[in-house]
N, CA, C and O of each residue as an XYZ file, in Angstrom:
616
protein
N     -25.043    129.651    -31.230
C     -24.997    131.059    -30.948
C     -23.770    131.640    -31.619
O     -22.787    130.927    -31.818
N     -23.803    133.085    -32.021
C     -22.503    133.248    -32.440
C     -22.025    133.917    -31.379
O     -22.542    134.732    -30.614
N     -20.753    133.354    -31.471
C     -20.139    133.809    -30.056
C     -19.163    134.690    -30.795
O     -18.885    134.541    -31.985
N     -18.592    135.754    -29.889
C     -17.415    136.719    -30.275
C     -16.359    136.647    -28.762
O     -16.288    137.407    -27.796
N     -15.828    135.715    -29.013
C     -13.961    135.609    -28.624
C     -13.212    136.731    -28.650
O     -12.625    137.143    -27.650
N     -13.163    137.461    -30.095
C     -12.157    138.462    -30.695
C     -13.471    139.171    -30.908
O     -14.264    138.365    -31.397
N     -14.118    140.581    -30.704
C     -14.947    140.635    -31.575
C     -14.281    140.929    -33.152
O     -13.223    141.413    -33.552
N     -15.377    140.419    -33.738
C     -15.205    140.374    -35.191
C     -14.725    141.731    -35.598
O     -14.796    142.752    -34.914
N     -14.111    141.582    -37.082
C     -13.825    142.882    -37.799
C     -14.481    142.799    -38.441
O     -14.866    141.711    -38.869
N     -15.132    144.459    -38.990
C     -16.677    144.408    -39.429
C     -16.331    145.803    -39.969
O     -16.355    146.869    -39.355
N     -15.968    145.539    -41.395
C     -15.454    146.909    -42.478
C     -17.099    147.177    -43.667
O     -17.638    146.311    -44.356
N     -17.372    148.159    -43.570
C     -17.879    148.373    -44.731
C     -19.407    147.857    -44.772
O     -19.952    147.877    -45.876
N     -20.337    147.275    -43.365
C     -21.235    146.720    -43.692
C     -22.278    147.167    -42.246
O     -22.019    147.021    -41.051
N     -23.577    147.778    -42.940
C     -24.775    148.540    -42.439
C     -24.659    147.517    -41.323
O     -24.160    146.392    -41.325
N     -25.412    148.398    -40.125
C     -26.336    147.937    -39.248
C     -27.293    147.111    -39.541
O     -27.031    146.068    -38.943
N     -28.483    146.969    -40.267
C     -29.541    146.161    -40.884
C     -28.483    144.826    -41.290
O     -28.342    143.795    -40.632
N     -27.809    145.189    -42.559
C     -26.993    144.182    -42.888
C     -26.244    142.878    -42.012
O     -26.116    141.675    -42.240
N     -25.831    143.781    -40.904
C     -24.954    143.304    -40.145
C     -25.806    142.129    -39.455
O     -25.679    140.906    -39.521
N     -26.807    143.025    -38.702
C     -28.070    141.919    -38.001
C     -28.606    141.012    -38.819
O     -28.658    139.870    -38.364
N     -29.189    141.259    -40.330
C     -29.488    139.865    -41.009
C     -28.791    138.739    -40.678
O     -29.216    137.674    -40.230
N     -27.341    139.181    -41.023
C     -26.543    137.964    -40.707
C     -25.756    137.729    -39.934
O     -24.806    137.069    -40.357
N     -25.735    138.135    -38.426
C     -26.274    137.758    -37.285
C     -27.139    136.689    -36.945
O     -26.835    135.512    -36.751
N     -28.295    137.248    -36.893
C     -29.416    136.202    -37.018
C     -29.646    134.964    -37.449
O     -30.082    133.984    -36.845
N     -29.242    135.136    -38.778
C     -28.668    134.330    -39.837
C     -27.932    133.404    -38.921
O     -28.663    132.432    -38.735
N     -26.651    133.260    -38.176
C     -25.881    132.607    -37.975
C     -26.957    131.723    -36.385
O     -27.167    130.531    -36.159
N     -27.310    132.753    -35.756
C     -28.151    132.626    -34.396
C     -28.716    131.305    -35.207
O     -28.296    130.166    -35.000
N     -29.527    131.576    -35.969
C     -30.616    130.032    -35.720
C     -30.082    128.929    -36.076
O     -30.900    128.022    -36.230
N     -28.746    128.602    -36.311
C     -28.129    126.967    -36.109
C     -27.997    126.937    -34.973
O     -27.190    126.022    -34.811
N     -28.275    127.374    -33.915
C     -27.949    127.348    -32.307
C     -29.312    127.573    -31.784
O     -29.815    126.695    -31.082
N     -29.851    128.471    -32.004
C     -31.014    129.300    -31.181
C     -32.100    128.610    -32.120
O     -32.616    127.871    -31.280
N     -32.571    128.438    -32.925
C     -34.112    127.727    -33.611
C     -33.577    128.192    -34.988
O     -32.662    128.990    -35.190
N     -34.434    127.442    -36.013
C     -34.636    127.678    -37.284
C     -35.224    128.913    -37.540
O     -34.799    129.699    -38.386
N     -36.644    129.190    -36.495
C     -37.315    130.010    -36.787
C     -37.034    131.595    -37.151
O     -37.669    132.298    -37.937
N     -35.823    131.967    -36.298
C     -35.351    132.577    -36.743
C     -34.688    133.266    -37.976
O     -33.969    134.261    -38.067
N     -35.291    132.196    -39.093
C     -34.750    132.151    -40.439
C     -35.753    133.572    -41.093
O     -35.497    134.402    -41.966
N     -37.084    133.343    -40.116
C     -38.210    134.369    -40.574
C     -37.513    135.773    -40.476
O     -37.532    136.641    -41.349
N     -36.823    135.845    -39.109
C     -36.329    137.718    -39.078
C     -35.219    137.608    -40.358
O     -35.366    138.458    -41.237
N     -34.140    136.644    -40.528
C     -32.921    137.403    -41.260
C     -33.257    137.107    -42.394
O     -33.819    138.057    -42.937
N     -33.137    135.762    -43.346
C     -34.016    136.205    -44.516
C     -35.200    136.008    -45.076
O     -36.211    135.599    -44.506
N     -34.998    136.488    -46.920
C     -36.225    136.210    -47.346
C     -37.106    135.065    -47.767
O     -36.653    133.935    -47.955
N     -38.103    135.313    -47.879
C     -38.899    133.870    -47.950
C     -38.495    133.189    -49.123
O     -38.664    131.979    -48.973
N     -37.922    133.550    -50.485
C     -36.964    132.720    -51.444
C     -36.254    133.145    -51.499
O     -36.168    134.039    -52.340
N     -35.350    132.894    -50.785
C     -34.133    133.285    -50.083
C     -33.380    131.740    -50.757
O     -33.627    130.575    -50.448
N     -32.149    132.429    -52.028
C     -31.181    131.391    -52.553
C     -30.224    131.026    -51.656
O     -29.378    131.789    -51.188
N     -30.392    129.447    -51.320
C     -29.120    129.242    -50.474
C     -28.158    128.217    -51.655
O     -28.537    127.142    -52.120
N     -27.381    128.631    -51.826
C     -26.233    128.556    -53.064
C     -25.153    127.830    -52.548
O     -24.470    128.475    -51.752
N     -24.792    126.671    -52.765
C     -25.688    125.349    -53.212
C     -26.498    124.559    -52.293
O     -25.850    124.173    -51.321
N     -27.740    124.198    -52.310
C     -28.553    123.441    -51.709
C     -27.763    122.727    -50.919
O     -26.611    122.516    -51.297
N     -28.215    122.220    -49.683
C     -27.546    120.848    -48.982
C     -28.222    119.589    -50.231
O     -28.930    119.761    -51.223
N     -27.586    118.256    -49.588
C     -28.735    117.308    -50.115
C     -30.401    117.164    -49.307
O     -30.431    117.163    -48.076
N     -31.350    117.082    -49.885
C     -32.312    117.138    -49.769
C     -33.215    118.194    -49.219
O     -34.408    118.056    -48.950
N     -32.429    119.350    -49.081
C     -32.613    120.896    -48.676
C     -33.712    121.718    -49.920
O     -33.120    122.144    -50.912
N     -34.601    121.841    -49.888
C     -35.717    122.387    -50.793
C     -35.773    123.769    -50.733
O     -35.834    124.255    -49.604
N     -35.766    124.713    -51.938
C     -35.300    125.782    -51.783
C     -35.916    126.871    -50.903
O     -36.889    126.548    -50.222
N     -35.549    127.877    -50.852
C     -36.353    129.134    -50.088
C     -36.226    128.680    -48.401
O     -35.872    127.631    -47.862
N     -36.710    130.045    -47.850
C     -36.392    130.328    -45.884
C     -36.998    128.866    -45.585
O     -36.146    128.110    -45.119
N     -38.317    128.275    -45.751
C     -38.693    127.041    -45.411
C     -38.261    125.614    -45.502
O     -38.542    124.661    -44.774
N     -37.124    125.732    -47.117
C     -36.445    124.461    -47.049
C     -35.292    124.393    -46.311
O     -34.603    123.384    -46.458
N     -34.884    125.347    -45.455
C     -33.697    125.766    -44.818
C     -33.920    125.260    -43.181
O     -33.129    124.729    -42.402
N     -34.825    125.517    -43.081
C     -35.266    124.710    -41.942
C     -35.599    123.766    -41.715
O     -35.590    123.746    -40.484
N     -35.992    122.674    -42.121
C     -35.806    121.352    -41.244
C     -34.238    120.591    -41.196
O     -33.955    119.600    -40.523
N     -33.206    121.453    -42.225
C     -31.775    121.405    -41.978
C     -31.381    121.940    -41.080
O     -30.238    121.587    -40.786
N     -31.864    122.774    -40.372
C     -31.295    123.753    -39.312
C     -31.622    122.337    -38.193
O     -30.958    121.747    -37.341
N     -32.820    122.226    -38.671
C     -32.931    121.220    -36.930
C     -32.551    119.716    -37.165
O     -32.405    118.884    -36.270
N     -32.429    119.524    -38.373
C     -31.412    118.169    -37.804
C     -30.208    118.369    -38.011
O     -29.486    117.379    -38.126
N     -29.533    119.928    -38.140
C     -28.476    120.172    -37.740
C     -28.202    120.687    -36.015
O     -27.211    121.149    -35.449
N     -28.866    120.527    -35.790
C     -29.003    120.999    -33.923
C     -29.150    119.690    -33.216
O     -28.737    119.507    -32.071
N     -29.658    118.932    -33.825
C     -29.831    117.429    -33.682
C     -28.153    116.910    -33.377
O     -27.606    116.507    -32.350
N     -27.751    117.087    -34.503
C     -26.594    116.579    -34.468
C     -25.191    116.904    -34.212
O     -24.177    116.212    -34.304
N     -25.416    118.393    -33.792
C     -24.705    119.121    -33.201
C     -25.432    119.914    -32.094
O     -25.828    121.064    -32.286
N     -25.568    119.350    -31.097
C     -26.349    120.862    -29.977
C     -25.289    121.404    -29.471
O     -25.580    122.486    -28.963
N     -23.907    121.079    -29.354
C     -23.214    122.308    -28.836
C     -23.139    123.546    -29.527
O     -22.918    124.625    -28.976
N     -23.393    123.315    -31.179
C     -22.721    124.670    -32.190
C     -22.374    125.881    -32.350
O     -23.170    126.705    -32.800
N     -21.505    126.101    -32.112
C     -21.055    127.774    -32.273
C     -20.337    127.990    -33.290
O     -19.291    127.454    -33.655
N     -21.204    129.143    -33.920
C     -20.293    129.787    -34.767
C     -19.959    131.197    -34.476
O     -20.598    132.032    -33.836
N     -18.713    131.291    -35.140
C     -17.623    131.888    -34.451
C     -17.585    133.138    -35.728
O     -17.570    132.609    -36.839
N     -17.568    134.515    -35.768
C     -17.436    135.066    -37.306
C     -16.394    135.859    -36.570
O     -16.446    136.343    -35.439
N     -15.179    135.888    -37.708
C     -14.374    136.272    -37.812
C     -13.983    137.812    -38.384
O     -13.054    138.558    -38.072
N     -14.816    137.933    -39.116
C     -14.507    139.123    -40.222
C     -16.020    139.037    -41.264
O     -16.474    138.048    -41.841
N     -16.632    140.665    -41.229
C     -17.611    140.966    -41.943
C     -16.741    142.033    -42.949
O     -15.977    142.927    -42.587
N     -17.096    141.659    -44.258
C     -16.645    142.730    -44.887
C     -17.622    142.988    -45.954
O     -17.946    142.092    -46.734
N     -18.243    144.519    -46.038
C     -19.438    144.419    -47.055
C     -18.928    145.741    -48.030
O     -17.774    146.168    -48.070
N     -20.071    146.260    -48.785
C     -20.896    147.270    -49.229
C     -22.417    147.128    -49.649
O     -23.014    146.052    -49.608
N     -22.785    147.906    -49.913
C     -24.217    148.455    -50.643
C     -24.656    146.820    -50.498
O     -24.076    146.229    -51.409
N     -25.212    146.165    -49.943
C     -26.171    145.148    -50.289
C     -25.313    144.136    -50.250
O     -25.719    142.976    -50.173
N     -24.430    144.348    -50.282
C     -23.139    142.630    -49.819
C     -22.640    142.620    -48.660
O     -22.236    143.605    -48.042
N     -22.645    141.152    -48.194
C     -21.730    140.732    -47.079
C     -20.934    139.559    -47.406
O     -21.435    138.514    -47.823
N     -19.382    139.785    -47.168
C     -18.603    138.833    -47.005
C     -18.327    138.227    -45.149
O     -18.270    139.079    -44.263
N     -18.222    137.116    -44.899
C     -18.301    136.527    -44.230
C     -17.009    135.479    -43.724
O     -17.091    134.447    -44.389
N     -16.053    135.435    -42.929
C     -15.029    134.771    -42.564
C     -15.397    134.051    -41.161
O     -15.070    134.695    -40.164
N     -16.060    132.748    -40.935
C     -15.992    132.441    -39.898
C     -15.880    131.085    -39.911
O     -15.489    130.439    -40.884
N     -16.375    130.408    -38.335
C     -15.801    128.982    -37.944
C     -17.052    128.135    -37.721
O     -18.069    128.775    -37.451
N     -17.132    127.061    -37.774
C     -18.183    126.383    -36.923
C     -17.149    125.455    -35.886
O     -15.968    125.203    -36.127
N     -17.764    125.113    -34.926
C     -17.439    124.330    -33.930
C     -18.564    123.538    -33.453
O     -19.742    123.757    -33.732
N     -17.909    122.161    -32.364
C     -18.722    121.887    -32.023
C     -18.214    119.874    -31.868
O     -17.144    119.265    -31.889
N     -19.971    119.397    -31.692
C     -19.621    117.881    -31.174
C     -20.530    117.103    -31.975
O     -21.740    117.329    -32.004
N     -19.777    115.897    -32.832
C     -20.656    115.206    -33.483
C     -21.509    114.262    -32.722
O     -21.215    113.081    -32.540
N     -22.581    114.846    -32.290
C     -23.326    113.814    -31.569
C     -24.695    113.352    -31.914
O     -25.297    112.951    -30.918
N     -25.473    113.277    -33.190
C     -26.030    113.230    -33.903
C     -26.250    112.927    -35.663
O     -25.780    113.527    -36.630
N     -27.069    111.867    -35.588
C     -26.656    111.077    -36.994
C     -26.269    112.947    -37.887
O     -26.404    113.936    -37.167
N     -25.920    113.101    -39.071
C     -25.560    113.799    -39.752
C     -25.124    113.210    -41.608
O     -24.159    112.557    -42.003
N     -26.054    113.668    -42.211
C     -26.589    113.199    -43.285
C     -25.869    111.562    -43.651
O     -25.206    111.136    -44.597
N     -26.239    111.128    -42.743
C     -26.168    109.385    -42.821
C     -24.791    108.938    -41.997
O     -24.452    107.755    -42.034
N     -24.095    109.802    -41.338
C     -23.115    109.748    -40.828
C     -23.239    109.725    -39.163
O     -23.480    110.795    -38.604
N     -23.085    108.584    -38.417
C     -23.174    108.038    -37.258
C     -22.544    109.234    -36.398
O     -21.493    109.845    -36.593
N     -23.483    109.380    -35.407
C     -22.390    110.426    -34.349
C     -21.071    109.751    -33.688
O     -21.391    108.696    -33.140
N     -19.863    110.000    -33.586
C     -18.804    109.680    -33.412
C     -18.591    110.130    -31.874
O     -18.084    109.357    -31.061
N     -18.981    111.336    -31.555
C     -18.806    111.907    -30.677
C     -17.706    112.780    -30.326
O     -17.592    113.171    -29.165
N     -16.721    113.188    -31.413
C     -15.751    113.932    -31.941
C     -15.896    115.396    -31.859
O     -16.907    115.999    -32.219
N     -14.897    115.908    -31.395
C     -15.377    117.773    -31.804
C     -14.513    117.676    -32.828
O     -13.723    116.774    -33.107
N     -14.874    119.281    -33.661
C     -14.887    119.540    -34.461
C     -14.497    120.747    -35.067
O     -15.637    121.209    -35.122
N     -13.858    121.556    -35.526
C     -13.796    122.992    -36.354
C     -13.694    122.630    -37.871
O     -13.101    121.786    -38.543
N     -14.914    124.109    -38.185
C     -15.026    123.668    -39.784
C     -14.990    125.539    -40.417
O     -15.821    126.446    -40.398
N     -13.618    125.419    -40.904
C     -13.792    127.156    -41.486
C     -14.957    127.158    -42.808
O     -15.121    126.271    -43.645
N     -15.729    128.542    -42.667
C     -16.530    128.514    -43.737
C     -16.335    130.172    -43.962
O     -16.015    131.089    -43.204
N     -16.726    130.083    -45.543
C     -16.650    131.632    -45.709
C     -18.171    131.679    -46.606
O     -18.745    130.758    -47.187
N     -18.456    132.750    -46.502
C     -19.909    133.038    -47.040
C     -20.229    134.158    -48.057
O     -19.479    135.110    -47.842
N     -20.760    134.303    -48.707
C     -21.101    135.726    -49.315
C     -22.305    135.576    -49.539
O     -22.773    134.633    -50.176
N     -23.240    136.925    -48.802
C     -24.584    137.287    -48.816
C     -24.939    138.754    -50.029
O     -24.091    139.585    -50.351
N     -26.350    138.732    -50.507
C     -26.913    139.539    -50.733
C     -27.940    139.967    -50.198
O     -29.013    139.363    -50.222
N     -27.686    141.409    -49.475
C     -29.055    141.595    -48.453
C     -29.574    143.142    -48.691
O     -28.952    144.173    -48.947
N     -30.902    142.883    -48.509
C     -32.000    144.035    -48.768
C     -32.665    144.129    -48.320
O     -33.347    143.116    -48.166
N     -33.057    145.205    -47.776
C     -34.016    145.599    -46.846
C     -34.077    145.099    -45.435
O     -35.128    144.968    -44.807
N     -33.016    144.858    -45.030
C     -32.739    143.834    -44.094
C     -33.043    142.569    -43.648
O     -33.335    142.239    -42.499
N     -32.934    141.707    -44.879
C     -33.044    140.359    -44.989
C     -32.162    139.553    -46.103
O     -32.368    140.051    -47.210
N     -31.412    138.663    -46.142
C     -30.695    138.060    -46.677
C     -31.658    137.483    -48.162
O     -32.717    136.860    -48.089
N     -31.173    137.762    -49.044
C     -31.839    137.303    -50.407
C     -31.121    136.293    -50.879
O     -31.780    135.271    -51.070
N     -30.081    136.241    -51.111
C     -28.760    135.368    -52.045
C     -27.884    134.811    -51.022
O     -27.767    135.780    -50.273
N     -27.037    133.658    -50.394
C     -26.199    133.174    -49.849
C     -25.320    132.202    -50.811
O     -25.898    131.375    -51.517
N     -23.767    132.338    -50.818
C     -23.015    131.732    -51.615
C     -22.221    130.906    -50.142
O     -22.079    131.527    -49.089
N     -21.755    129.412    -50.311
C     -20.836    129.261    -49.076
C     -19.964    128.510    -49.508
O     -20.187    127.877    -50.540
N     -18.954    128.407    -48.947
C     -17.714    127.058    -49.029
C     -17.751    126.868    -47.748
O     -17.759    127.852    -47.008
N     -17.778    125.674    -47.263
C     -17.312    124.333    -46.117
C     -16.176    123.542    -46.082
O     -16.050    122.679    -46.951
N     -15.506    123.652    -45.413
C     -14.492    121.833    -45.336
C     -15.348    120.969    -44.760
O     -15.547    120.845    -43.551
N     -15.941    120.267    -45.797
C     -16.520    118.922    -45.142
C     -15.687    118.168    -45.376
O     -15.361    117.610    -44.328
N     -15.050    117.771    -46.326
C     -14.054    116.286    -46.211
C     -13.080    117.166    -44.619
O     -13.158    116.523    -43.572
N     -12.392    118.314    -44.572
C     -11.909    118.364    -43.415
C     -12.974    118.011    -42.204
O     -12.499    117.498    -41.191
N     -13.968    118.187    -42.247
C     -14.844    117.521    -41.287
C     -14.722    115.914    -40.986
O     -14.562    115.354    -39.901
N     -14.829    115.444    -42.090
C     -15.274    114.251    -42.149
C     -14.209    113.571    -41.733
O     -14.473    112.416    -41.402
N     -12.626    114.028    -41.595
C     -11.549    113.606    -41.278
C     -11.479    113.780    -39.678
O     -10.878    112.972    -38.970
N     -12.092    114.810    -39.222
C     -11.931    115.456    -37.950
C     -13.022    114.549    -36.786
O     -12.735    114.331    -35.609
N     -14.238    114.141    -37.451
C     -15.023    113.424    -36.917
C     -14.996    111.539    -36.520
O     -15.671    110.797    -35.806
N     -13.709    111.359    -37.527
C     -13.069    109.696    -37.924
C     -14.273    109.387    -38.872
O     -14.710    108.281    -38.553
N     -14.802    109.784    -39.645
C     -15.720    109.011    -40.933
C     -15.203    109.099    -42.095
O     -15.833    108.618    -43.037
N     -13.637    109.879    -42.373
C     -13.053    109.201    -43.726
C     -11.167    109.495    -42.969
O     -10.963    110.148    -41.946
N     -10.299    108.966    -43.628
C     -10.843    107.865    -44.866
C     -11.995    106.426    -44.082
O     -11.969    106.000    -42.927
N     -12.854    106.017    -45.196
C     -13.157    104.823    -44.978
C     -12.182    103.940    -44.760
O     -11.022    104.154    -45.114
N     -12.787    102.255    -43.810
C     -12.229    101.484    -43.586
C     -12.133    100.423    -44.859
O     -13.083    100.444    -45.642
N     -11.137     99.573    -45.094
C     -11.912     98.328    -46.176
C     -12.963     97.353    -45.862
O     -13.636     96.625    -46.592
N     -12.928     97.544    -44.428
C     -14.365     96.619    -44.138
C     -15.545     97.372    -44.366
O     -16.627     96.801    -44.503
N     -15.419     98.733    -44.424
C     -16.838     99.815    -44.884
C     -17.176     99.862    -45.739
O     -18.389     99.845    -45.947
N     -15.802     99.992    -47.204
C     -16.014    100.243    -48.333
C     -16.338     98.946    -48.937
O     -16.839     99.007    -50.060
N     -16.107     97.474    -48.288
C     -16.578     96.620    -48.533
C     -18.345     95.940    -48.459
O     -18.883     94.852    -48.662
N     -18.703     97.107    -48.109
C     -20.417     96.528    -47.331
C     -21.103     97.378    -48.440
O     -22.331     97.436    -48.503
């Protein structure tokens, strides 16, 4: 769910806009399905996960074995900043590794992972998504790197 702590600062970006990605954030918590209201059906997610197939449909079965492996998840948005058809995006993920995660054993670790985003949206649906992640900061936060020498040995 996205939760608002602080509510967010939110300069420069429509109502429609705003709710795409909203929504957008809702279905890593609330269902995939939700991918149908915010965006479009080839809808660029920039850069693919691994094995993530493009458009609203390859986005979803990542959503749910990301709920899998995180069911606490909240994301947290910090700051919307848009115009005409853009959204910039400043927020957090949180949460508990409790679910394999692309080959990575649940640890059972929480977690914060800053991400920033930039959308292109029309008509009130997300067309274009650009993102950065700390996953190696993840992967540090969860104990799965550094590897051990008995790991890197197998």
């Amino acid at each position: 769910m996205t939760e608002q702590i602080n509510k967010p600062v939110i300069t420069g970006v429509s109502d429609p806009d705003r709710k795409a990605i909203e929504v957008l954030y809702r279905a890593f918590s609330e269902g995939a399905d939700l991918l149908d209201e915010a965006v479009c059906s080839d809808w660029q997610d920039i850069p693919l996960a691994p094995g993530q197939a493009p458009g609203r449909d390859g986005m979803k079965p990542l959503i749910r074995a990301f709920q899998a492996a995180f069911p606490d998840v909240k994301i947290i948005v910090h700051e919307m900043i848009g115009g005409p058809g853009r959204v910039a995006v400043r927020a957090e993920i949180t949460g508990t590794h409790s679910g394999e995660w692309f080959g990575i054993a649940p640890t059972g670790r929480a977690f914060h992972m800053p991400i920033h985003e930039f959308h292109y949206v029309e008509n009130g649906k997300v067309t274009h998504t650009w993102h950065l992640e700390d996953w190696l900061g993840w992967l540090y936060q969860v104990g799965a790197w550094p590897i051990t020498d008995q790991e890197a040995a197998q």
